[in-house]
Structure formats: structure tokens, C-alpha cells
KOLROVEX-18431 format. One record per atom (N, C-alpha, C, O): residue number from 1; residue in three letters; atom name; x, y, z. Coordinates in steps of 0.1 Angstrom, whole numbers, padded with zeros to 4 digits. Layout:
BEGIN
+-----+------+------+-------+-------+-------+
! pos ! code ! site !    c1 !    c2 !    c3 !
+-----+------+------+-------+-------+-------+
! NUM !  ala !   CA !     X !     Y !     Z !
...
+-----+------+------+-------+-------+-------+
***
This chain:
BEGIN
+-----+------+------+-------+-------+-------+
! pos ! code ! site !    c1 !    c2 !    c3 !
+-----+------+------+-------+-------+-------+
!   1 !  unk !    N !  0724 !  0157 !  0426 !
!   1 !  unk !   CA !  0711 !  0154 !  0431 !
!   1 !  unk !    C !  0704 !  0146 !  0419 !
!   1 !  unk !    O !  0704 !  0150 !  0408 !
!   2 !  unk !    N !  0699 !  0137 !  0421 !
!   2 !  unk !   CA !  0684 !  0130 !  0413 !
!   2 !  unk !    C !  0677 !  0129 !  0411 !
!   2 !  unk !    O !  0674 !  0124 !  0401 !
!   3 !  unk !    N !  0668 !  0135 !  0421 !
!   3 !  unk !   CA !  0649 !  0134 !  0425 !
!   3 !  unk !    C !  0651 !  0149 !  0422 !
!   3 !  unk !    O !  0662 !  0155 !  0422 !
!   4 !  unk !    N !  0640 !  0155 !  0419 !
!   4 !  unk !   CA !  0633 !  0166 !  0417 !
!   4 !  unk !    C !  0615 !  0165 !  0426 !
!   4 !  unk !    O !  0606 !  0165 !  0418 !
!   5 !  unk !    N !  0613 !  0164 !  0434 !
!   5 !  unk !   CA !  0604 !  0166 !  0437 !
!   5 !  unk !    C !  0593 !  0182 !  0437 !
!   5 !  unk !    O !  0599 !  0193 !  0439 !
!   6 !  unk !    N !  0577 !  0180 !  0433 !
!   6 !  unk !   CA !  0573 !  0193 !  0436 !
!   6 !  unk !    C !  0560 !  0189 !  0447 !
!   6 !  unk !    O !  0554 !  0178 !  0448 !
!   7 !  unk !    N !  0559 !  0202 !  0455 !
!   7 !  unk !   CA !  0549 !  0198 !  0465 !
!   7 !  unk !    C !  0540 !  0210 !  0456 !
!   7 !  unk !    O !  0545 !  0222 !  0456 !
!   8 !  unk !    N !  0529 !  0208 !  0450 !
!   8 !  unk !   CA !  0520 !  0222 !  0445 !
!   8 !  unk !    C !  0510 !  0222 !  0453 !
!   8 !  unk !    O !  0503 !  0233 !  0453 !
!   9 !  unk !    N !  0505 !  0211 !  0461 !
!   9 !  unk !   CA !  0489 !  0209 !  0467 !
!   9 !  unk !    C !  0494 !  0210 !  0481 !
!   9 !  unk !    O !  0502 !  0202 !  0486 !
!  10 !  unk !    N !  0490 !  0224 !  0491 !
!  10 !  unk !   CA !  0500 !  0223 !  0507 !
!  10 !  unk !    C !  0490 !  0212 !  0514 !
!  10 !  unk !    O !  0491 !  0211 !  0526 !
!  11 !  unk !    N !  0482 !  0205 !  0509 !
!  11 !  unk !   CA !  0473 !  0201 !  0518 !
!  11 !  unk !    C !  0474 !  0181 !  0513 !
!  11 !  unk !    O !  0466 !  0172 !  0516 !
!  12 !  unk !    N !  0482 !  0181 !  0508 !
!  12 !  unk !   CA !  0489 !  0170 !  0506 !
!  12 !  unk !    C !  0495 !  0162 !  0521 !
!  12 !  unk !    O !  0497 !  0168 !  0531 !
!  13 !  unk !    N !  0498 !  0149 !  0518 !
!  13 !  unk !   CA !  0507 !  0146 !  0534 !
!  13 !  unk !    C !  0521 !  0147 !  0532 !
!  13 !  unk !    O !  0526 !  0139 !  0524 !
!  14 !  unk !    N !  0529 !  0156 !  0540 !
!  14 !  unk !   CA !  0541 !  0158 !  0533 !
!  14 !  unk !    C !  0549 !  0145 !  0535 !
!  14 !  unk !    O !  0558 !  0144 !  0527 !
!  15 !  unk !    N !  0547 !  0132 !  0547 !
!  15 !  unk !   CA !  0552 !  0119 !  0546 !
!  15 !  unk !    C !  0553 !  0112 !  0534 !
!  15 !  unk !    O !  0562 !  0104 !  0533 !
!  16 !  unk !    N !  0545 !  0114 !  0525 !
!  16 !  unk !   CA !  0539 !  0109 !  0509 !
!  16 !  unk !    C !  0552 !  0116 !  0499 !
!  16 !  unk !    O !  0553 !  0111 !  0488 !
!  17 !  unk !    N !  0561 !  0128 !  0503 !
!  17 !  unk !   CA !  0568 !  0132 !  0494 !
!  17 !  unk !    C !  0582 !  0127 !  0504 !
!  17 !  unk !    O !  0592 !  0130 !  0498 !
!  18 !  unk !    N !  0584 !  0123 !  0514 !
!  18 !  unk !   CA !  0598 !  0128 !  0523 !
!  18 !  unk !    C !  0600 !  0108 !  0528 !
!  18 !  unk !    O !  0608 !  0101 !  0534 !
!  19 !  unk !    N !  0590 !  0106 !  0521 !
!  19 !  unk !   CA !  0592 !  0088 !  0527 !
!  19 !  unk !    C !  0602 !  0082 !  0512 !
!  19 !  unk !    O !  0601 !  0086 !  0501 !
!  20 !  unk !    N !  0610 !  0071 !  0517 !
!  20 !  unk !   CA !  0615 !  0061 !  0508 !
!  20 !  unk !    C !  0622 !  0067 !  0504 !
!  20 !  unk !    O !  0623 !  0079 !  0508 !
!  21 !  unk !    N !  0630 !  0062 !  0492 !
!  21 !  unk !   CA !  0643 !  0064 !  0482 !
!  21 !  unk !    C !  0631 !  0070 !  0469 !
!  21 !  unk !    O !  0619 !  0066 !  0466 !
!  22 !  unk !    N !  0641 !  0079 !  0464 !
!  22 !  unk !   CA !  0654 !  0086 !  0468 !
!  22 !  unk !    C !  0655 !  0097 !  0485 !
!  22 !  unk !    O !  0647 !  0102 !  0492 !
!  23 !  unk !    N !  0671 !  0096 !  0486 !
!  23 !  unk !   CA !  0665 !  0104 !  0499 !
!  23 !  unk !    C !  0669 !  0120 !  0492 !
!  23 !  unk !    O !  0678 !  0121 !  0484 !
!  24 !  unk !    N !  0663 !  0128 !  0496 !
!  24 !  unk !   CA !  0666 !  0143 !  0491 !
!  24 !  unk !    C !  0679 !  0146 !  0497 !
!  24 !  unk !    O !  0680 !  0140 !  0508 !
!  25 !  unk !    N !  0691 !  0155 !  0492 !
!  25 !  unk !   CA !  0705 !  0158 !  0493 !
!  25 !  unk !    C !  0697 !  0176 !  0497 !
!  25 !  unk !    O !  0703 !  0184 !  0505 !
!  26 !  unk !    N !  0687 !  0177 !  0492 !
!  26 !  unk !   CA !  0685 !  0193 !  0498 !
!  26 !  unk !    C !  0672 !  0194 !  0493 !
!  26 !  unk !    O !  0668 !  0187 !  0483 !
!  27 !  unk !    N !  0661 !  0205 !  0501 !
!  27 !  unk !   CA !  0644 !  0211 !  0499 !
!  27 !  unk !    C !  0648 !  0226 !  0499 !
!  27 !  unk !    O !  0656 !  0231 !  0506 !
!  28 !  unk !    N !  0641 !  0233 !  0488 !
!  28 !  unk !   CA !  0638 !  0244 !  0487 !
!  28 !  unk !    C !  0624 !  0246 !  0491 !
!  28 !  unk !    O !  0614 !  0240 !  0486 !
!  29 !  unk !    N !  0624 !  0253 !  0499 !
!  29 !  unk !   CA !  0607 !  0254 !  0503 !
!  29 !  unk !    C !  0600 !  0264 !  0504 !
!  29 !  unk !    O !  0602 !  0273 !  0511 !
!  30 !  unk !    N !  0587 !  0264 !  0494 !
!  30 !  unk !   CA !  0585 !  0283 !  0497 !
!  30 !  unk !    C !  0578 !  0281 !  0511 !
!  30 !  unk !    O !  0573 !  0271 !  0516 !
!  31 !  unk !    N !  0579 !  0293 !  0518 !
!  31 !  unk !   CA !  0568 !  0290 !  0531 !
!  31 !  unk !    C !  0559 !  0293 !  0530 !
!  31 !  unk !    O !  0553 !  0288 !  0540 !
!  32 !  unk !    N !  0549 !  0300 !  0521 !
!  32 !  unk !   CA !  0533 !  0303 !  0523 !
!  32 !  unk !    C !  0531 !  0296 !  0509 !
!  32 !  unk !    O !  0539 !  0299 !  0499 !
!  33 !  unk !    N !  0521 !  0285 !  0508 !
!  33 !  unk !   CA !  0516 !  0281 !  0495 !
!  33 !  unk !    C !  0507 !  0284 !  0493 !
!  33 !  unk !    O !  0499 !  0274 !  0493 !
!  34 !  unk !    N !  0499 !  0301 !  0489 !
!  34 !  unk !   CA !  0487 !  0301 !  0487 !
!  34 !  unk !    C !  0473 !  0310 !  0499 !
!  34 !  unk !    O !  0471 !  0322 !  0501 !
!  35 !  unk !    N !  0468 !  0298 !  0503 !
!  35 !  unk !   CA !  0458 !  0303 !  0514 !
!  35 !  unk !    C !  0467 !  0310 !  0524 !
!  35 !  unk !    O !  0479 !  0311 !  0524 !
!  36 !  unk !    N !  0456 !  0314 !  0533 !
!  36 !  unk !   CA !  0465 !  0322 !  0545 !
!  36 !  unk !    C !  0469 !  0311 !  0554 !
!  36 !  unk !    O !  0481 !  0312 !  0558 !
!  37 !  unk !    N !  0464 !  0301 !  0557 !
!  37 !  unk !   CA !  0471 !  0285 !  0563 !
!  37 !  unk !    C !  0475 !  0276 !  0555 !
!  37 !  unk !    O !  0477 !  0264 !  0559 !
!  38 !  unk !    N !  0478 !  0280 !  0542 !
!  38 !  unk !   CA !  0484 !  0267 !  0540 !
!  38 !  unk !    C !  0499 !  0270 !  0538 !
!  38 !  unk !    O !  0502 !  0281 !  0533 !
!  39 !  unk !    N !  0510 !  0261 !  0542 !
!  39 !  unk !   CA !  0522 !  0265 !  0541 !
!  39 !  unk !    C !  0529 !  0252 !  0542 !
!  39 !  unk !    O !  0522 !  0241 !  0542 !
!  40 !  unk !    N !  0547 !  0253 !  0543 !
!  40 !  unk !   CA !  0551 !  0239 !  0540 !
!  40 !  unk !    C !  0559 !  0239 !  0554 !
!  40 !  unk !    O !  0571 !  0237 !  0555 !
!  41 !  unk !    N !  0552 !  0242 !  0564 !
!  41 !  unk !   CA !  0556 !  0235 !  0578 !
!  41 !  unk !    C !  0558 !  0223 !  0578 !
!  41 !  unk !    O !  0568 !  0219 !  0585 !
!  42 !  unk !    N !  0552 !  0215 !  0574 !
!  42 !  unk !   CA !  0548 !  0198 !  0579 !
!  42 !  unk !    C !  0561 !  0195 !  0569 !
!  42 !  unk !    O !  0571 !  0193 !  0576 !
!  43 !  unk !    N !  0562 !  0195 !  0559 !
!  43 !  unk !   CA !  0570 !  0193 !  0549 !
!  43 !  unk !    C !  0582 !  0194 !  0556 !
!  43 !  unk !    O !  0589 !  0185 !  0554 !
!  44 !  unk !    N !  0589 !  0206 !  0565 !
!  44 !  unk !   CA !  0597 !  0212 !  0567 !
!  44 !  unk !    C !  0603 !  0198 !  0583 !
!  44 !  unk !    O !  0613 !  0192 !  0586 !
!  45 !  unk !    N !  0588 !  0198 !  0590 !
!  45 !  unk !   CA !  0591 !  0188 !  0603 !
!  45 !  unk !    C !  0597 !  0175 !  0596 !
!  45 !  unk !    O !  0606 !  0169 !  0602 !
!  46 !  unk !    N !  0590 !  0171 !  0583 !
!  46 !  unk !   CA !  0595 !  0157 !  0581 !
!  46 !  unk !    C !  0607 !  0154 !  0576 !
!  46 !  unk !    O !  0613 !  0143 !  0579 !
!  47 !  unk !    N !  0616 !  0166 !  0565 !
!  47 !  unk !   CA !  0625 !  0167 !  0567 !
!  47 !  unk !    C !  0638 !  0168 !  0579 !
!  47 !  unk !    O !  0647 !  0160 !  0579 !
!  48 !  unk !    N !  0637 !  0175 !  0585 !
!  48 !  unk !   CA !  0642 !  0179 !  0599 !
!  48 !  unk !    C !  0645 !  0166 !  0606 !
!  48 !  unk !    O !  0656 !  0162 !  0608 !
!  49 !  unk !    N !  0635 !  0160 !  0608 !
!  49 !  unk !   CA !  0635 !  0144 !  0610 !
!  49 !  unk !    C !  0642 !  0140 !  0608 !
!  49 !  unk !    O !  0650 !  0137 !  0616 !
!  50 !  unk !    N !  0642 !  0136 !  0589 !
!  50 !  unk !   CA !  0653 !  0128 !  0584 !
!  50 !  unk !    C !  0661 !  0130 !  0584 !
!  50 !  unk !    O !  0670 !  0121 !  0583 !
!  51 !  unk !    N !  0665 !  0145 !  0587 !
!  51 !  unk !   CA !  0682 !  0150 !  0590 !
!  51 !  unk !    C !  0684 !  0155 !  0576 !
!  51 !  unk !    O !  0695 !  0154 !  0571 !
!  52 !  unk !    N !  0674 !  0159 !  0567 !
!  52 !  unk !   CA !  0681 !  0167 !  0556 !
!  52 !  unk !    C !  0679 !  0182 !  0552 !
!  52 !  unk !    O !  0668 !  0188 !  0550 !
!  53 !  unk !    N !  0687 !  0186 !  0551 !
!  53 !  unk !   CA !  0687 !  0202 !  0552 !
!  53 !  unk !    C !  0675 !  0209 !  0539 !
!  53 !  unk !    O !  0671 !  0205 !  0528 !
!  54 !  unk !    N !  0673 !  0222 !  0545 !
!  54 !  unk !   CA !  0664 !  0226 !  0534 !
!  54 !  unk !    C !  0662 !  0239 !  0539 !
!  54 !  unk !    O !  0663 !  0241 !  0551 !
!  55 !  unk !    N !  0659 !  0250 !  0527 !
!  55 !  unk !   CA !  0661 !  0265 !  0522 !
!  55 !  unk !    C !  0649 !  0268 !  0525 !
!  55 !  unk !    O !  0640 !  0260 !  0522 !
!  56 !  unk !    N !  0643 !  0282 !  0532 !
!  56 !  unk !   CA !  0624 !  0283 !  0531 !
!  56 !  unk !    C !  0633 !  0295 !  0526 !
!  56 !  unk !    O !  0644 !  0300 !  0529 !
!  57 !  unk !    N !  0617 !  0300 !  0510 !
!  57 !  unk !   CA !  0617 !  0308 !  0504 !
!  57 !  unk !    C !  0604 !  0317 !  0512 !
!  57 !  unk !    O !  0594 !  0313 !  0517 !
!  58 !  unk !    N !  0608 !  0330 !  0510 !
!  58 !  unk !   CA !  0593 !  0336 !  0518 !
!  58 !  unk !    C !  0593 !  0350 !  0516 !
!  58 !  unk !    O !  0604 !  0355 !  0517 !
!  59 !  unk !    N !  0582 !  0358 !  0513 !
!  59 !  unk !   CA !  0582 !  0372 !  0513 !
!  59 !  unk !    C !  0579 !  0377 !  0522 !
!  59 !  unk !    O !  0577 !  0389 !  0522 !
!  60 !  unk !    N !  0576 !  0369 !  0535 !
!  60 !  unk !   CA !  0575 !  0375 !  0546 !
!  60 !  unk !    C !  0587 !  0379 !  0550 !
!  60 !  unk !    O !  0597 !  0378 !  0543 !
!  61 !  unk !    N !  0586 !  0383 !  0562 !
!  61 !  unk !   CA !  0597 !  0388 !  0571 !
!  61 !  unk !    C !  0604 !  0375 !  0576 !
!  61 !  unk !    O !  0598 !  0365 !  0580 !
!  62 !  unk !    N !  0621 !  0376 !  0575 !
!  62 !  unk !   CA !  0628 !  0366 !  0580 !
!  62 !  unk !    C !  0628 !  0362 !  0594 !
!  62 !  unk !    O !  0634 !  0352 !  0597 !
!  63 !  unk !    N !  0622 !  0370 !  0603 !
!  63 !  unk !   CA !  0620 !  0369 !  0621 !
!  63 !  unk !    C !  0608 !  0363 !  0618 !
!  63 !  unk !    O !  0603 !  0362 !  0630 !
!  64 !  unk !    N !  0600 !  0358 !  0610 !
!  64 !  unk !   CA !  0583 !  0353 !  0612 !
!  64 !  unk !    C !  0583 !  0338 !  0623 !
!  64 !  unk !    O !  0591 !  0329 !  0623 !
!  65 !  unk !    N !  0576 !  0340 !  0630 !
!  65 !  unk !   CA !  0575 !  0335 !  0643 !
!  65 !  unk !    C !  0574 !  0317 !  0634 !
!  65 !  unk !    O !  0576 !  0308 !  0641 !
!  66 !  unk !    N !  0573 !  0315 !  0626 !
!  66 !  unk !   CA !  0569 !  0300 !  0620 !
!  66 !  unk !    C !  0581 !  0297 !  0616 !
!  66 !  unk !    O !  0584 !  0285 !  0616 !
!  67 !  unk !    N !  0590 !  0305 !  0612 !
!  67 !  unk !   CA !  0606 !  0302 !  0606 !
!  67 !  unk !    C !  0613 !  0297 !  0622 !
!  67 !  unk !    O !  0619 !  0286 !  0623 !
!  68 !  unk !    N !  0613 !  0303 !  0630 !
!  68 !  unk !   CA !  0618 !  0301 !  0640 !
!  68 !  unk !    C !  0619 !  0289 !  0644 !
!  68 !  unk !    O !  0630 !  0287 !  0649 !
!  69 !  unk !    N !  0607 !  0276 !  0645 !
!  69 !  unk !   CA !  0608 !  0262 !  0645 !
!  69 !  unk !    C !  0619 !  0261 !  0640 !
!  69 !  unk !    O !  0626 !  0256 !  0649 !
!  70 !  unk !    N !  0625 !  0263 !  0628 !
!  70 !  unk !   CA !  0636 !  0262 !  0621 !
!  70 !  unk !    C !  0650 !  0267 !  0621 !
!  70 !  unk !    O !  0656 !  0268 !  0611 !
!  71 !  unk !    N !  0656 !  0271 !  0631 !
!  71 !  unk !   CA !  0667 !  0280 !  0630 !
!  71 !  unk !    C !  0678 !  0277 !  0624 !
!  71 !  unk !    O !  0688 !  0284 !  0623 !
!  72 !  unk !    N !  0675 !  0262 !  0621 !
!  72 !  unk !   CA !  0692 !  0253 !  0614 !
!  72 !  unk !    C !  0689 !  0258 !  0596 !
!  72 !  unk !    O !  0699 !  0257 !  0588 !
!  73 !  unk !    N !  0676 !  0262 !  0593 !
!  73 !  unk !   CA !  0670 !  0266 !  0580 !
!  73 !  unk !    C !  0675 !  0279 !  0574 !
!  73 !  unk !    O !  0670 !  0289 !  0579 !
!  74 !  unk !    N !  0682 !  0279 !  0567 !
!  74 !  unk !   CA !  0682 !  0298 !  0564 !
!  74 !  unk !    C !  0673 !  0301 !  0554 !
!  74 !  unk !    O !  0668 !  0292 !  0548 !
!  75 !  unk !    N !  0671 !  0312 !  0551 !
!  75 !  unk !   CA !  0657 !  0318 !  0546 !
!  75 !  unk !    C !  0662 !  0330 !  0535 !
!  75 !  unk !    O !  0667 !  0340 !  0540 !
!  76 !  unk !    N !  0660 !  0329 !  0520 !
!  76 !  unk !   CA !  0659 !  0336 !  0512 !
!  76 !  unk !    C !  0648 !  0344 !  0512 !
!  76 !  unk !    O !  0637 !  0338 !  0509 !
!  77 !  unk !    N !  0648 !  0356 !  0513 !
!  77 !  unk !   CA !  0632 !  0364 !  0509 !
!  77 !  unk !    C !  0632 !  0366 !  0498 !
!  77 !  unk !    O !  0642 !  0364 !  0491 !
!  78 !  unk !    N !  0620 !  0371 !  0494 !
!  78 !  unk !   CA !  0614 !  0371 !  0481 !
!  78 !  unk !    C !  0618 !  0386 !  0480 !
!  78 !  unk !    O !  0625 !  0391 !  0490 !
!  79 !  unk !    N !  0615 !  0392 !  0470 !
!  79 !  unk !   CA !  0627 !  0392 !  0460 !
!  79 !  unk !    C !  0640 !  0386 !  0462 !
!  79 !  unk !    O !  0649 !  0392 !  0468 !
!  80 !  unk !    N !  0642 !  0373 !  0457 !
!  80 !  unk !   CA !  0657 !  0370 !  0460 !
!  80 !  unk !    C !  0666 !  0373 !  0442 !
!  80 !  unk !    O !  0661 !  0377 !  0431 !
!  81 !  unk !    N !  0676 !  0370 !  0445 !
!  81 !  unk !   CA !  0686 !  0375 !  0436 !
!  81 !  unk !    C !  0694 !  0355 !  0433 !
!  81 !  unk !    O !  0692 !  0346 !  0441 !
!  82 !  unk !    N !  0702 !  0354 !  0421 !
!  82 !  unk !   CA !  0703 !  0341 !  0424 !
!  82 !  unk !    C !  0712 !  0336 !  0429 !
!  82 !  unk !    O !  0713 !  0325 !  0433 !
!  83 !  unk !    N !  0722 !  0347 !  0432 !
!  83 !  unk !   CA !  0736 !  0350 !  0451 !
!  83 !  unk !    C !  0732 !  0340 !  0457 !
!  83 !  unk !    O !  0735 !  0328 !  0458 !
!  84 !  unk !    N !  0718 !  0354 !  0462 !
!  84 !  unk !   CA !  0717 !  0348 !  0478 !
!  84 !  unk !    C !  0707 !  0333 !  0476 !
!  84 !  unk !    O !  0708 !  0325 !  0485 !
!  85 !  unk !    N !  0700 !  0330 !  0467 !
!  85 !  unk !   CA !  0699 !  0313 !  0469 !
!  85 !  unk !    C !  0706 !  0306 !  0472 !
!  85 !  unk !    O !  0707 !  0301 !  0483 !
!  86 !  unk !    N !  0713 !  0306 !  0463 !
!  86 !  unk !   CA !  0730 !  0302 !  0459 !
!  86 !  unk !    C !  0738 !  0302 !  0473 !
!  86 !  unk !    O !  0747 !  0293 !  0473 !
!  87 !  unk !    N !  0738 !  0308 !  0484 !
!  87 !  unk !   CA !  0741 !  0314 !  0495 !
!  87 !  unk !    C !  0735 !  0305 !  0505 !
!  87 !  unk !    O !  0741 !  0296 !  0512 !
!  88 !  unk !    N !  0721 !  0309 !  0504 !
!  88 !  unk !   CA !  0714 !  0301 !  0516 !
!  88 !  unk !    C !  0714 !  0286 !  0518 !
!  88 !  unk !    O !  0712 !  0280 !  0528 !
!  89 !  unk !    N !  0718 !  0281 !  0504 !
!  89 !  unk !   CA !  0717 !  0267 !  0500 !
!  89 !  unk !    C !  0734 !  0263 !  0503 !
!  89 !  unk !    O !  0735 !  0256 !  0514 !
!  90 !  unk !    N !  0742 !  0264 !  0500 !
!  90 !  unk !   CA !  0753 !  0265 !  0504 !
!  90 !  unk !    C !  0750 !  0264 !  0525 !
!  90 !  unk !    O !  0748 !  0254 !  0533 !
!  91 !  unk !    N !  0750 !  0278 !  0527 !
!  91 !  unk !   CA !  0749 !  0276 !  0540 !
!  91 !  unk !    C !  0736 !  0266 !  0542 !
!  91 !  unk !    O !  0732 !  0269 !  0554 !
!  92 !  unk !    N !  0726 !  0256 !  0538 !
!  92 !  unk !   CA !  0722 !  0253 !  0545 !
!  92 !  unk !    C !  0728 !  0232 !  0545 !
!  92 !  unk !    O !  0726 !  0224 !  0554 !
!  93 !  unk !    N !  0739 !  0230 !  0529 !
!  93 !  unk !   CA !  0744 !  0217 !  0530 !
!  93 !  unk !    C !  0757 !  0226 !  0540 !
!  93 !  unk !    O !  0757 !  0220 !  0551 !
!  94 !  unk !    N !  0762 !  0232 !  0541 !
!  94 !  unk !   CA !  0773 !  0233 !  0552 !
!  94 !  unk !    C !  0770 !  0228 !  0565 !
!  94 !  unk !    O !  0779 !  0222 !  0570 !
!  95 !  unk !    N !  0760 !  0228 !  0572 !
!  95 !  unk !   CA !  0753 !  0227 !  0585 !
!  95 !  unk !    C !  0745 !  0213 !  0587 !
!  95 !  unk !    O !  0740 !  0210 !  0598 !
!  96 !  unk !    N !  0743 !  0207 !  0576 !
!  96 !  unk !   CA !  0743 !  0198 !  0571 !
!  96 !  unk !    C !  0748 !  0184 !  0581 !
!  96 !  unk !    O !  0759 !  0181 !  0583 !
!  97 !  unk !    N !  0738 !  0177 !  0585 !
!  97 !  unk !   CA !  0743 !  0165 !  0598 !
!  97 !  unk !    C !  0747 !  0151 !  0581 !
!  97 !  unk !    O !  0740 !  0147 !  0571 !
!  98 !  unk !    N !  0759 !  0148 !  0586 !
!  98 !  unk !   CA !  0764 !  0141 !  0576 !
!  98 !  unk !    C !  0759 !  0125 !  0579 !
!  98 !  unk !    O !  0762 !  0116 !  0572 !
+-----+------+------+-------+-------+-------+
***
């Protein structure tokens, strides 16, 4: 990988980080950033889009009805261990549209 992107502001446009070169090889995403509405949904659609795979981190519950848009996404919960990152990231370039 090359780019390192960070999203810190959820109220940013996530087109603004997922547009042009470089293209991302993989997103780690936490899902709640903060407020009770702010989260990295949008971030998550525009990837999806582009066809590039990406990880949601979350201490919620892995059935949360917002994960579900995502089912090609696997989901580390919080407390994660560095396995199962390791794990979900794996399974998530495996599944990966080439």
C-alpha cells in the first residue's frame, strides 16, 4: 500500500478522500466517529462503489442494523486483539472484486 489516508472530521465529504489516485488497496473504518450521528457510512458507500474492500471497526454489536448495508464488509469489534484485524482484513482483500 501507499496512501495512508485519515478521515478525523465525519462531516467531511467522503468523495474528497475516495476520489483520484492513489486508489486505496484496503479502508479500515471505525463506524461511530464521535457524535451519536456521525459515522463513516458515506465513506463506506463510496468505497463500495469503487469496488474496494474495507474493514468497519465498532464497539457496537456486529448485527447493528447500519453494518448490514455492508455484508461483503467484515467487522472487528472493539476490543479487538491484532488476530482478528489481521483476520478481518485478510477476509476482507479475499472477497475482494479484482
Amino acid at each position: 500500500m501507499q496512501s495512508t489516508w485519515h478521515l478525523s472530521r465525519p462531516r467531511q465529504r467522503p468523495s474528497r478522500f475516495c476520489a483520484g489516485e492513489p486508489k486505496f488497496d484496503l479502508a479500515v473504518l471505525d463506524l461511530k466517529l464521535g457524535g451519536s450521528e456521525d459515522n463513516s457510512l458515506g465513506v463506506a458507500s463510496e468505497l463500495a462503489r469503487m469496488g474496494t474492500p474495507f474493514v468497519f471497526l465498532t464497539g457496537m454489536h456486529v448485527d447493528n442494523v447500519r453494518v448490514r448495508k455492508f455484508p461483503q464488509a467484515p467487522v472487528a469489534e472493539k476490543p479487538y486483539d491484532a488476530l482478528a484485524l489481521l483476520d478481518a482484513v485478510q477476509r476482507a482483500l479475499k472477497h475482494a472484486t479484482p
